[in-house]
C-alpha positions in Angstrom: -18.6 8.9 74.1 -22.2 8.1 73.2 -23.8 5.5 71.2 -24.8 6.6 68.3 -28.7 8.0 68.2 -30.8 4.4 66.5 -33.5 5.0 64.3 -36.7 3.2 62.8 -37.4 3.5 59.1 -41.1 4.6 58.0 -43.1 2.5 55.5 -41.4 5.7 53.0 -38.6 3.7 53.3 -39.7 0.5 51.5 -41.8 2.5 48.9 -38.8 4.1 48.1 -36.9 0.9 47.4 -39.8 -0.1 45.5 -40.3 2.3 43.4 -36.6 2.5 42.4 -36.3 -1.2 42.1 -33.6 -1.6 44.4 -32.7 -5.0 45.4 -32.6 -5.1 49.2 -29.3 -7.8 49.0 -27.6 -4.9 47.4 -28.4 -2.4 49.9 -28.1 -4.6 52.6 -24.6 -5.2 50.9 -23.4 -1.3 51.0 -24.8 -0.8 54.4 -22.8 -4.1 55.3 -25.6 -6.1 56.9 -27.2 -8.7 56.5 -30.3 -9.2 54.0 -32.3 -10.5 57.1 -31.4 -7.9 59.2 -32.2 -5.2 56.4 -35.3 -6.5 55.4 -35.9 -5.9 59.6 -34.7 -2.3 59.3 -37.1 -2.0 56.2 -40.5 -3.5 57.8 -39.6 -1.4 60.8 -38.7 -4.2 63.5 -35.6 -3.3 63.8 -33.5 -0.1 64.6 -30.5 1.2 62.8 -27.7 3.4 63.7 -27.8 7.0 62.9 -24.8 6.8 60.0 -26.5 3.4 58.5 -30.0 5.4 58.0 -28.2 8.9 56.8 -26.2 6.5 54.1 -29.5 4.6 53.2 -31.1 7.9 52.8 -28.0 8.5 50.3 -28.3 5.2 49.0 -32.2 5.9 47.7 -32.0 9.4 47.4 -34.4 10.8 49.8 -34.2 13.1 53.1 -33.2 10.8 55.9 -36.2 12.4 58.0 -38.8 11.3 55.4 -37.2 7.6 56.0 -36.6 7.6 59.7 -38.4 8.1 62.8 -36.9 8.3 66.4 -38.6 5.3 68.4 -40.3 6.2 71.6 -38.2 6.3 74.4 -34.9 8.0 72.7 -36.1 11.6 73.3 -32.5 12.9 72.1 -33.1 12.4 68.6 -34.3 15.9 68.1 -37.6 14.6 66.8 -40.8 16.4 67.4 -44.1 15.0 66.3 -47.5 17.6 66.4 -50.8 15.7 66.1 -53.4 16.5 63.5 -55.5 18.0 66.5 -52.8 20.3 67.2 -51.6 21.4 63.7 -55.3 22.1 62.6 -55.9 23.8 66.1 -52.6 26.0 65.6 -53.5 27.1 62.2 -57.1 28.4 63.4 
């Protein structure tokens, strides 16, 4: 069995709590984590589990790939990025 994928959070992720007021004890509560650790997830230093970032999606009511970002180096995440170079060049 593998681990589950980890994920970093985008700076979406703190406008988001922002902008619903959400207090990050309380978050960091449902997730079961500590506020340290969550404030971590939030400012991006730290990873988080693949069903912690789905329920935090939930939790602020946004699409889990607006919040979270596959770090480099864990290529089975099924992320793809496209640079502005390539997205401009492919629509020419």
């Amino acid at each position: 069995r593998h681990a589950p994928r980890r994920y970093r959070a985008t700076p979406a992720l703190r406008q988001f709590i922002r902008s619903q007021g959400r207090r990050m004890n309380w978050i960091a509560a449902q997730l079961g984590i500590s506020e340290t650790h969550m404030s971590k997830v939030v400012k991006g230093t730290r990873t988080v589990a693949e069903p912690d970032a789905r329920l935090l999606a939930t939790l602020v009511g946004a699409d889990f790939r607006v919040l979270f970002e596959c770090p480099t180096g864990h290529e089975n995440a099924h992320s793809v990025s496209v640079s502005p170079a390539a997205l401009a060049e492919s629509a020419a």
